[in-house]
N, C-alpha and C positions, 0 to 999 in steps of 0.2 A: 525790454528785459523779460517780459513776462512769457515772449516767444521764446528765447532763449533756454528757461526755463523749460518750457514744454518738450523744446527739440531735445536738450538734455535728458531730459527722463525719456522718453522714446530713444533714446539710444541707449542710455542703461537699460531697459527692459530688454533690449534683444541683444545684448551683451551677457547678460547674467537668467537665459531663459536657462528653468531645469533640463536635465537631460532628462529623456523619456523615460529608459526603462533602468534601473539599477538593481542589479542581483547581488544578493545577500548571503554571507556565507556564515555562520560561528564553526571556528575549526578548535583540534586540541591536538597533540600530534598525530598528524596525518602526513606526515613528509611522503606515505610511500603512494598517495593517491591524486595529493591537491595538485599540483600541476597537469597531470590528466582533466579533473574537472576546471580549473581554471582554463585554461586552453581551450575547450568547447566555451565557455562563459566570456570570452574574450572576444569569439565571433560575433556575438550578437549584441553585448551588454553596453550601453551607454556611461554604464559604471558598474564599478563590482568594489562593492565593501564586505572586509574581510574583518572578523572578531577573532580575537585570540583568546580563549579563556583560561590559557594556563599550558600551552605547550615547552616542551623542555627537548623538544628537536629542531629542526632547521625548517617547522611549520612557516614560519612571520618569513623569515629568508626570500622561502621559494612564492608566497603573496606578493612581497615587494616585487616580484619579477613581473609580476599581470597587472598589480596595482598600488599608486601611493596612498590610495584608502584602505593600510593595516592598521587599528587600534587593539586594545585589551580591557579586558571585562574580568574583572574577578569571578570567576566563578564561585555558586553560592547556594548549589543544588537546586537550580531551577531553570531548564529548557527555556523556556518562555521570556522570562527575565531578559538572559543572552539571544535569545532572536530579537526580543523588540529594543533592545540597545543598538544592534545591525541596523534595525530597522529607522532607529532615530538616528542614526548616522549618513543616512542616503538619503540625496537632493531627487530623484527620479521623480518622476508624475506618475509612474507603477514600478511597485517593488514585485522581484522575482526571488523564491526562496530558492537555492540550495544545497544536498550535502556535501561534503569533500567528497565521500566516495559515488555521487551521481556519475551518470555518464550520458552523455547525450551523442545520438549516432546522426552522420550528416546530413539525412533526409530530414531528419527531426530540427537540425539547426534552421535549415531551411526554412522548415514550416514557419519555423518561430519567424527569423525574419519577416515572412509575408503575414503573421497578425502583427508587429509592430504598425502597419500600415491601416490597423483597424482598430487598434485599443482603446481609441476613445467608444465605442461600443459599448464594453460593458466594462464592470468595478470587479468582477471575479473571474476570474477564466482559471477553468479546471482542466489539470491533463494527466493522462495514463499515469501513474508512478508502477513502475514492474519490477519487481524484486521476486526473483526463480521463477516460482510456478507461481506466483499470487500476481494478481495486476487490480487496478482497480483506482477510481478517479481521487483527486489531491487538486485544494486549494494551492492554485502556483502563482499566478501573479495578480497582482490586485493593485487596486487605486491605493496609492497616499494619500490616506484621510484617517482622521480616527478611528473607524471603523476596522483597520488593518492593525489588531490586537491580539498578538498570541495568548492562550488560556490555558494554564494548566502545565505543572514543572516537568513531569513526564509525560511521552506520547504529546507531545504541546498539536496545537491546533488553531486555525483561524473558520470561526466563525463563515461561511461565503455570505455577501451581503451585495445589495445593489442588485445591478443588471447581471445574471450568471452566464458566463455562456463557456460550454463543453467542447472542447476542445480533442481533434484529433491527433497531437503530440501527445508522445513519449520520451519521460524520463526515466532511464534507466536505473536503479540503487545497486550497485556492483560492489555489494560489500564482502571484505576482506577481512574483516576483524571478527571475532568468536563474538557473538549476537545472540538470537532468541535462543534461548536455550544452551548456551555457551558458557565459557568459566563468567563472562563480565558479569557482577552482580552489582552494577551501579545504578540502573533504573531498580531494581530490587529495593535496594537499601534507602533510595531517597522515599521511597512507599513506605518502607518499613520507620524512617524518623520522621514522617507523616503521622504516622498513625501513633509516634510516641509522643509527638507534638501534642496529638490531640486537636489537628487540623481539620477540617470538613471535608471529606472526601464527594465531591460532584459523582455521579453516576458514570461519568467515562473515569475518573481516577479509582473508582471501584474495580470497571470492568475491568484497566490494563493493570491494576496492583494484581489480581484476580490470575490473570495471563501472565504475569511474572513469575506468580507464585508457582503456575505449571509448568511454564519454561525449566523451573529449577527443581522439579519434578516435586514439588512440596501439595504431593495431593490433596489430603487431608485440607489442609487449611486452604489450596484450589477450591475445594467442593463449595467450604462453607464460603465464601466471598464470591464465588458462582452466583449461587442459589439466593445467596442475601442479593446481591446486585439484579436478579429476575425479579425479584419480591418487589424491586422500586417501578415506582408506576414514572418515574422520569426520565428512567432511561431509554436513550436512544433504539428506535427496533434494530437498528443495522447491529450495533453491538448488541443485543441482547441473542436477536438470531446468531453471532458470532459465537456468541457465549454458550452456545446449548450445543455445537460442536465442540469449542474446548471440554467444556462440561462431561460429553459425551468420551471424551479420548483421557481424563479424570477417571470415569467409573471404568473404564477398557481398562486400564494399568493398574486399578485396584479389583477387577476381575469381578465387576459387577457389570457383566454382560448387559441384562435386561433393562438397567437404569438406563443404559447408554443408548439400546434401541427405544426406551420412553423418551429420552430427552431430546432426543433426535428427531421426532415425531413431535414434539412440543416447540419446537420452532419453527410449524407452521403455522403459532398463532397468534406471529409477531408481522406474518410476512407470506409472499407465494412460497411454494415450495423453492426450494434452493438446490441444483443438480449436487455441490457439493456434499451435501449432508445423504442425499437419495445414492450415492456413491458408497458413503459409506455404508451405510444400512444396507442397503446392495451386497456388501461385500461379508455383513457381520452373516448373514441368511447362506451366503456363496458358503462361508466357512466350514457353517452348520449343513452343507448338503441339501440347501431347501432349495434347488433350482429353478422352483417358481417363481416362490417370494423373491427371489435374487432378481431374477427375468424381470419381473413388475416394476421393480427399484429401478433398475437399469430404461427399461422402456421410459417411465416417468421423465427420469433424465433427458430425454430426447426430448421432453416438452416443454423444459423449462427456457426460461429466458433469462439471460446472462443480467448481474445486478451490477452494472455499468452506472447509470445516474443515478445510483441511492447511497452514492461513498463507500457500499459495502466492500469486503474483500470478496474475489471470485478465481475459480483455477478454471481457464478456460478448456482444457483438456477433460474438462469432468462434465460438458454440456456435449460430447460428442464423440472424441478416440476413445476414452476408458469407456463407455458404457456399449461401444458399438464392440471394441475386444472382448467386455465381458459378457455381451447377450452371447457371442459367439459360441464361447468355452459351455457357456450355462445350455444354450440348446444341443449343444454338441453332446455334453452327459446324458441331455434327456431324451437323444436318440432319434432326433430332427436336423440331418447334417445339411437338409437345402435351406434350412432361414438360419443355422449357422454359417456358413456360407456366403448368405446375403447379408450376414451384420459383418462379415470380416470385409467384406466389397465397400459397405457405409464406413466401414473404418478408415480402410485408405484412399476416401477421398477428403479425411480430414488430414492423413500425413501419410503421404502414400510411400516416405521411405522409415517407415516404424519397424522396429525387429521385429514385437510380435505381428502384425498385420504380414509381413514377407514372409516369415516361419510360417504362420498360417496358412499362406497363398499357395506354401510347395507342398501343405499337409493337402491341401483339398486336390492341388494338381494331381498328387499320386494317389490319392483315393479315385479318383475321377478315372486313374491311367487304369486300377484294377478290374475296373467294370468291364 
């Protein structure tokens, strides 16, 4: 009897083993995107759990097409909340987060495939998330354990915990709806009955209330939840260096020039210098006619090193084409056309079919034919 037993539970176990990976979605109408991202999540996903938090188009419809894991969440002004109810609805031994409007392109499915075959490894694997110009690494799939806890109702976030390991996929965010700085003021307002609440705002719900506030050009009150968020000695340096370029682009639109080249300068003392910010400064000095200081700015840029494994945000265009086209212009004024010249040559071999680097290339040609 007692064998019986045994052999029975050994064959329940390997009838009812989790699926490996399960991806996670909270959607609200997104009818015009989710099938796009489901269709890549389809390729790879051992399940895919879809939340509705409230859509009133043909969202839940087009999920039932990819998955019978649709449920609904009351939405309740809280990101976090609605991720980790996804998250407690998926059987996976790793959850994968994410958005309706991700995109993932085939090489990258691929990739994915080939870490499935290594995810016992590590509990956090980080990958590229690129959204325009900005690229920069994201907690993506992680072990089911308690550990795997979203924090914080806006801008939400998972902690990476355990073994990390870095990842060279790419998720796309090909978003279509009016965003940073757009009509939506719904991350805006869940900060603002935040702070009517009289809730504890942590150091990253400062920084991104802070980043709302300049999205929706509301300077003034930008500045001060800037400056108050630098003052905290627990904030994160990624966002803090983050914060002394927004900071910086604050005092530019209320036409406090000088703040903006201080503050810009003050964010090397969270961190190395950063090409983006040496970009700008770069460009406020270009404005001014100071072709040196401009030149400096832009040189530095060539030395820095791209902020890849520190979560930060980085434009990779800004460690290499913008400063090689602007040493160009800037030696060009100062009347040294052979090392402008040589920065237009460094330019395209970061993208050698760029309009200014080509316009450039036929300026030098026909200078070169006068001689």
């Amino acid at each position: 009897m007692r064998g019986a037993i045994v052999l029975l539970f050994a064959y329940s176990d390997n009838m009812e083993k989790s699926p490996l990976l399960s991806v996670c979605l909270i959607v609200r109408n997104e009818q015009a995107v989710l099938a796009r991202c489901l269709a890549c999540a389809q390729k790879f996903a051992d399940e895919i759990v879809v939340v509705d938090t409230g859509s009133t188009d043909e969202t839940a419809d087009i999920a039932r097409r990819f998955t019978p894991h649709v449920c609904f969440f009351a939405w309740r002004d809280d990101f976090s909340a609605a991720r980790n109810y996804a998250f407690s609805r998926a059987h996976g031994q790793y959850l994968m987060w994410l958005d309706a409007d991700d995109c993932i392109e085939p090489a990258e499915i691929e990739k994915i495939f080939r870490l499935k075959e290594r995810l016992s490894a590590a509990d956090t694997f980080m990958f590229y998330y690129r959204s325009g110009s900005l690229s920069y690494y994201r907690e993506r799939i992680l072990r089911n354990c308690e550990n795997a806890v979203w924090q914080g109702r806006v801008h939400e976030a998972i902690v990476p915990f355990g073994r990390i390991s870095f990842e060279e996929i790419t998720i796309l965010h090909c978003k279509e709806k009016s965003g940073m700085g757009g009509a939506d003021e719904r991350n805006l307002n869940i900060y603002r009955k935040m702070e009517k609440e009289k809730a504890p705002f942590s150091p990253r719900d400062e920084f991104y209330y802070a980043r709302e506030l300049f999205y929706h050009k509301a300077y003034a009150a930008a500045i001060e939840r800037f400056q108050s968020f630098l003052s905290r000695r627990d904030g994160w340096a990624e966002n803090k260096i983050a914060a002394c370029e927004h900071l910086a682009d604050c005092f530019l639109a209320t036409g406090e020039r000088e703040k903006a080249k201080s503050v810009l300068l003050q964010s090397q003392l969270y961190g190395l210098p950063r090409a983006e910010h040496l970009c700008k400064l770069g460009r406020l000095f270009f404005e001014e006619g100071n072709w040196r200081h401009a030149a400096f700015c832009y040189q530095s840029c060539l030395l820095c090193r791209r902020a890849e494994r520190t979560g930060g945000f980085y434009v990779p265009e800004c460690y290499g084409l913008i400063p090689c086209l602007q040493l160009c212009v800037c030696y060009s004024r100062m009347g040294d056309d052979m090392a402008a010249e040589k920065y237009n040559e460094m330019a395209g071999t970061y993208k050698s079919d760029d309009a200014a680097y080509l316009h450039n290339l036929e300026y030098f040609r026909a200078l070169h034919a006068k001689k």
